[in-house]
BALO-571285 format. One line per field, with one value per residue (C-alpha): residue number from 1; x, y, z; residue in three letters. Coordinates in steps of 0.1 Angstrom, whole numbers, plus 2048, in hexadecimal, padded with zeros to 3 digits. Last residue first. Layout:
REM residues N
num c(NUM; ...) .
east c(X; ...) .
north c(Y; ...) .
up c(Z; ...) .
residu c(ALA; ...) .
***
This chain:
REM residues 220
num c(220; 219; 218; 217; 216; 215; 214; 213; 212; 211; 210; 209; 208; 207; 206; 205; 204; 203; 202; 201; 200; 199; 198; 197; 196; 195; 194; 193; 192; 191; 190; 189; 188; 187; 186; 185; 184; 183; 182; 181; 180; 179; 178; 177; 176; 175; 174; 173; 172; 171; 170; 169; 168; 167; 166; 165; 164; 163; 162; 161; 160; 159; 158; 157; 156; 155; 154; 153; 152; 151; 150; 149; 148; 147; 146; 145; 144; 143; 142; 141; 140; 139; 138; 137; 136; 135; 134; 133; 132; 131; 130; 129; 128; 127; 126; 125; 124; 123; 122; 121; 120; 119; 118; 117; 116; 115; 114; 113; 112; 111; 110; 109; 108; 107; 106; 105; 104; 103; 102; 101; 100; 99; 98; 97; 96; 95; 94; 93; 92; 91; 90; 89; 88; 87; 86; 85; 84; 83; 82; 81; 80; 79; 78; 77; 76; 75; 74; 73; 72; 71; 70; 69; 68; 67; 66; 65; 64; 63; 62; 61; 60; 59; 58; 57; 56; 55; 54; 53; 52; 51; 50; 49; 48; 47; 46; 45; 44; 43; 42; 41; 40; 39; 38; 37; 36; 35; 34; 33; 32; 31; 30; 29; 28; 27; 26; 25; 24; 23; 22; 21; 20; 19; 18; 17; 16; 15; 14; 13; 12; 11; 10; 9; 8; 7; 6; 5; 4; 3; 2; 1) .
east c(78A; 792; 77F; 78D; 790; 76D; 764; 77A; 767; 746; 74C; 750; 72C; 72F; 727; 706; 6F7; 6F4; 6EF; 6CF; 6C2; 6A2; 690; 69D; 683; 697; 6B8; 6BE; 6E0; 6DD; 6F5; 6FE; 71B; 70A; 6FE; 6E3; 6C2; 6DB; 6E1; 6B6; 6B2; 6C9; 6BA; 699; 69D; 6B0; 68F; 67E; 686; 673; 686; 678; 665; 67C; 670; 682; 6A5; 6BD; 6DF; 6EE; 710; 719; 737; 73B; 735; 71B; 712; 705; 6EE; 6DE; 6DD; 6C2; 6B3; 6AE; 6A0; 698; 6B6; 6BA; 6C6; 6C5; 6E5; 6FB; 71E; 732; 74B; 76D; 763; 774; 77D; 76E; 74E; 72E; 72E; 729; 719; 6F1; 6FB; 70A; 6F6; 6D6; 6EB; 6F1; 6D1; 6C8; 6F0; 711; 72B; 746; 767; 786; 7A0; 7AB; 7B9; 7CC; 7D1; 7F1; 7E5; 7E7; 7DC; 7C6; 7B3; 7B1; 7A5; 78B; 77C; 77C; 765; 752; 74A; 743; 72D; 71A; 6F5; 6FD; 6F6; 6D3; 6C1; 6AE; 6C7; 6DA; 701; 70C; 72B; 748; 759; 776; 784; 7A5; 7A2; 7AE; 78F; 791; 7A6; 794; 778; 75E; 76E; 768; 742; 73E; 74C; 737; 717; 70A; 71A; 73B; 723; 71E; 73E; 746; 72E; 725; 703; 6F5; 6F5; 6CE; 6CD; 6E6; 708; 71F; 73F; 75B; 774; 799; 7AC; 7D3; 7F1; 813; 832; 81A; 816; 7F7; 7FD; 7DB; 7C0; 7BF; 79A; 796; 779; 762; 75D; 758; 76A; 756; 760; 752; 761; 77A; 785; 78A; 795; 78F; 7A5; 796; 7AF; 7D5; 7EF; 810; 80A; 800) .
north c(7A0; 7C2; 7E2; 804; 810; 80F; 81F; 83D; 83D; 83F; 854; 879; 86F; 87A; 859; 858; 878; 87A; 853; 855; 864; 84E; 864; 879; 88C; 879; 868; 845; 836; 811; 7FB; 7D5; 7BB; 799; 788; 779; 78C; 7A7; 79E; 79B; 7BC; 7CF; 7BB; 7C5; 7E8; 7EB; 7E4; 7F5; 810; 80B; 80A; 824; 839; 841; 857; 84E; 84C; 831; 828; 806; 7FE; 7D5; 7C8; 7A4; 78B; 776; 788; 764; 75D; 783; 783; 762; 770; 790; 77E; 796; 7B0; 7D1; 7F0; 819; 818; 7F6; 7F8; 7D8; 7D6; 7C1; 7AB; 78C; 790; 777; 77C; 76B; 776; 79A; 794; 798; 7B2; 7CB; 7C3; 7CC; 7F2; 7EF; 7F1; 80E; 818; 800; 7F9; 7D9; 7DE; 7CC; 7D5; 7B2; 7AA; 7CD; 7D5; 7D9; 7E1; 7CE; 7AE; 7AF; 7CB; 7B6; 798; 7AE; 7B8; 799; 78F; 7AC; 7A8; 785; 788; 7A4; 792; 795; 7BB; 7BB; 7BD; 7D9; 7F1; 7DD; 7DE; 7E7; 7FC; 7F5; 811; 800; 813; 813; 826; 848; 855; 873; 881; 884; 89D; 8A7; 894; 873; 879; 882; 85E; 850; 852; 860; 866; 853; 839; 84A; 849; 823; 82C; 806; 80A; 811; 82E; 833; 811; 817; 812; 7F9; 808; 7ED; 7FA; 7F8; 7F9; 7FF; 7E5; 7FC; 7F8; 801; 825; 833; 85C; 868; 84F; 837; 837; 81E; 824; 806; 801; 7DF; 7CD; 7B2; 78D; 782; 798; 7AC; 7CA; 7F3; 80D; 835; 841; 858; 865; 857; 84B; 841; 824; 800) .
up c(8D9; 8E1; 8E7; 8F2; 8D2; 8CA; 8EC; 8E2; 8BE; 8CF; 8ED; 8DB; 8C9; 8A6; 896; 8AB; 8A6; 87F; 87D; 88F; 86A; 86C; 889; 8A6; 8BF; 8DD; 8D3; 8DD; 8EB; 8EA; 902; 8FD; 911; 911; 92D; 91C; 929; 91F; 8F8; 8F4; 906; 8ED; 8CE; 8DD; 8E4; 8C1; 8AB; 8C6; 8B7; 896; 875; 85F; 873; 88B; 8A8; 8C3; 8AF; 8B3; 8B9; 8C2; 8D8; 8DA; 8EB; 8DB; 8FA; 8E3; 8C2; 8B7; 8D4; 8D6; 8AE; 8B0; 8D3; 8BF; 89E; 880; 88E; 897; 886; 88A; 892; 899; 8A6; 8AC; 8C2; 8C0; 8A1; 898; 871; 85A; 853; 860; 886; 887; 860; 86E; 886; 871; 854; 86A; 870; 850; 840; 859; 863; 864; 87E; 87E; 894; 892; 8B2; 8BA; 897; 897; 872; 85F; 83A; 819; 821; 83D; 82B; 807; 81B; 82F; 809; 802; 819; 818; 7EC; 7F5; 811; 7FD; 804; 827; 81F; 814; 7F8; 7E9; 7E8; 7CD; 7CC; 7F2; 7F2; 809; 821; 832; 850; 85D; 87D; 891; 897; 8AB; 897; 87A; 88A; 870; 858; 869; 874; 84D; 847; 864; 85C; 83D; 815; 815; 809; 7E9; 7DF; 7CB; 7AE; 7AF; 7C6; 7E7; 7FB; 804; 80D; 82C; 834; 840; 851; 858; 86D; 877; 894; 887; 88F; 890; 87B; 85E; 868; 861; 870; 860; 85D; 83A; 832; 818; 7FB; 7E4; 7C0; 7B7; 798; 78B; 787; 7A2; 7BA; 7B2; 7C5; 7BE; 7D4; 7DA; 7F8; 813; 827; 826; 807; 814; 7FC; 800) .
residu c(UNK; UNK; UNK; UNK; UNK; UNK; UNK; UNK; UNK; UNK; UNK; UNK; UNK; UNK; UNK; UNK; UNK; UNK; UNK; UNK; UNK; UNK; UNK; UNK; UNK; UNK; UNK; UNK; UNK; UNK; UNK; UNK; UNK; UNK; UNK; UNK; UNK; UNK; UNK; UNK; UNK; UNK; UNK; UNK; UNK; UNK; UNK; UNK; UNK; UNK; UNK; UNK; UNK; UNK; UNK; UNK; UNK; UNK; UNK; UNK; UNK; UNK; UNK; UNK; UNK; UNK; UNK; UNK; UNK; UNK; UNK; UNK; UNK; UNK; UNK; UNK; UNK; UNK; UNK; UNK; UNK; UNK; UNK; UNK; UNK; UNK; UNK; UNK; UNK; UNK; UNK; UNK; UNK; UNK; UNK; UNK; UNK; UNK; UNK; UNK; UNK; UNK; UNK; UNK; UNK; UNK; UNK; UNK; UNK; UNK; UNK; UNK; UNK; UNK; UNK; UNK; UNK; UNK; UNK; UNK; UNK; UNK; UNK; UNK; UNK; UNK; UNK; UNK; UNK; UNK; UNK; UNK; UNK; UNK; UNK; UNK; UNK; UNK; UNK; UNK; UNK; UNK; UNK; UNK; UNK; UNK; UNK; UNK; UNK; UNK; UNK; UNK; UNK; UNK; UNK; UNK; UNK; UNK; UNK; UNK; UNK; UNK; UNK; UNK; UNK; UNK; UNK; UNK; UNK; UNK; UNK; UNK; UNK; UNK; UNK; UNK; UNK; UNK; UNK; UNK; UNK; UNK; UNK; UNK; UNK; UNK; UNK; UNK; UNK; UNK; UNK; UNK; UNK; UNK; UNK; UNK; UNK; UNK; UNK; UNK; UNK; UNK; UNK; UNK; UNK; UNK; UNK; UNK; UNK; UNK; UNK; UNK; UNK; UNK; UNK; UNK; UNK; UNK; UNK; UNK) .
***
C-alpha cells in the first residue's frame, strides 16, 4: 500500500466484476503499528456501483467533522441493489476483509462492525457470519428478525445501538428488544435513544464524543 491517507477510492473483484468501494486511511498510519479498523455498512438510500454514495450519512461525515477522534481503518463497501439486503454481499465483504488483512497492519482484537437502517440489521445479521471476530458491534437504527436468535449468536460481543423515539421507518422497539433479548442472556448491550429524533438517528449517534473512545477500548 501507499503512504496515501483520507478517503481512498478502491476497486475489488468479485465474481468477475470489479466493485467500487472507498478506504479510510487515518492520519499518522504507520505500518509498524496494528490499527483498529472498521467496517461501516450503510443504508438503502446509498446503495449501488457508483462506489461514493455511501460516504454520504453516518459515520464518514462524523469522520470529517472531527478526524482525530477516530483514529481507524475503516472500509466503506457499497451495497449493489437496495432492495436486498446486506448478507446477500457475503462475497463482495468477504473479500473485501481479505484485501484489508492483506494489504494493511490491522489489530485482530480491535475489529469493529457498525452500520445504519439496512445496515444497522446487516450489522447484526453478519456479527457472526464473516470472518473477522468482532470487538463491538454498533447498530443504529437496526434490530434484528429474531432477538433471542441474534441474542445467542452475538454472545459476549459488546453491543451499543442507536435509535430515534419517533422513527417511522424501523420502529424503536426494534432495538428495545434486541437490547433486552442480549441482557436476559448475560450479554454486554446498551441503546442510547434520542427524544423528538426519527429515521436519521445516525446524525447524533456517530458524533457522540464516547462512541469512537468506547470503540477503542474494546477487544476480543
Amino acid at each position: 500500500m501507499t503512504g496515501a491517507t483520507g478517503f481512498l477510492d478502491r476497486e475489488i473483484a468479485v465474481g468477475g466484476a470489479r466493485r467500487r468501494w472507498v478506504l479510510h486511511v487515518p492520519l499518522g498510519y504507520d505500518a509498524q503499528a496494528a490499527w483498529p479498523a472498521i467496517v461501516f455498512l450503510h443504508g438503502r438510500g446509498e446503495s449501488g456501483r457508483d462506489g461514493r454514495r455511501q460516504l454520504a450519512q453516518g459515520l464518514a461525515p462524523a469522520m470529517l467533522d472531527r478526524p482525530e477522534a477516530w483514529p481507524f481503518v475503516v472500509a466503506f463497501p457499497q451495497k449493489a441493489d437496495e432492495t436486498r439486503p446486506w448478507t446477500d454481499e457475503l462475497p463482495l465483504l468477504a473479500a473485501l476483509l481479505a484485501e484489508l488483512d492483506r494489504t494493511l497492519r490491522l489489530d485482530p482484537a480491535r475489529r469493529h462492525l457498525t452500520g445504519l437502517s439496512q445496515g444497522g440489521h446487516g450489522t447484526i445479521a453478519l456479527a457472526t457470519q464473516l470472518a473477522w471476530r468482532f470487538a463491538s458491534l454498533v447498530p443504529v437504527c437496526g434490530g434484528a428478525r429474531d432477538p433471542g436468535a441474534a441474542a445467542a449468536a452475538i454472545g459476549a460481543t459488546p453491543l451499543w445501538a442507536f435509535h430515534g423515539d419517533d422513527d417511522p421507518i424501523v420502529p424503536l422497539a426494534r432495538s428495545l428488544e434486541l437490547v433486552d433479548a442480549i441482557a436476559q442472556r448475560g450479554g454486554s448491550a446498551r441503546l442510547t435513544r434520542y427524544a423528538g429524533v426519527g429515521h436519521d438517528s445516525w446524525a447524533p449517534a456517530y458524533r457522540e464524543p464516547e462512541l469512537p473512545r468506547w470503540m477503542l477500548a474494546q477487544r476480543t
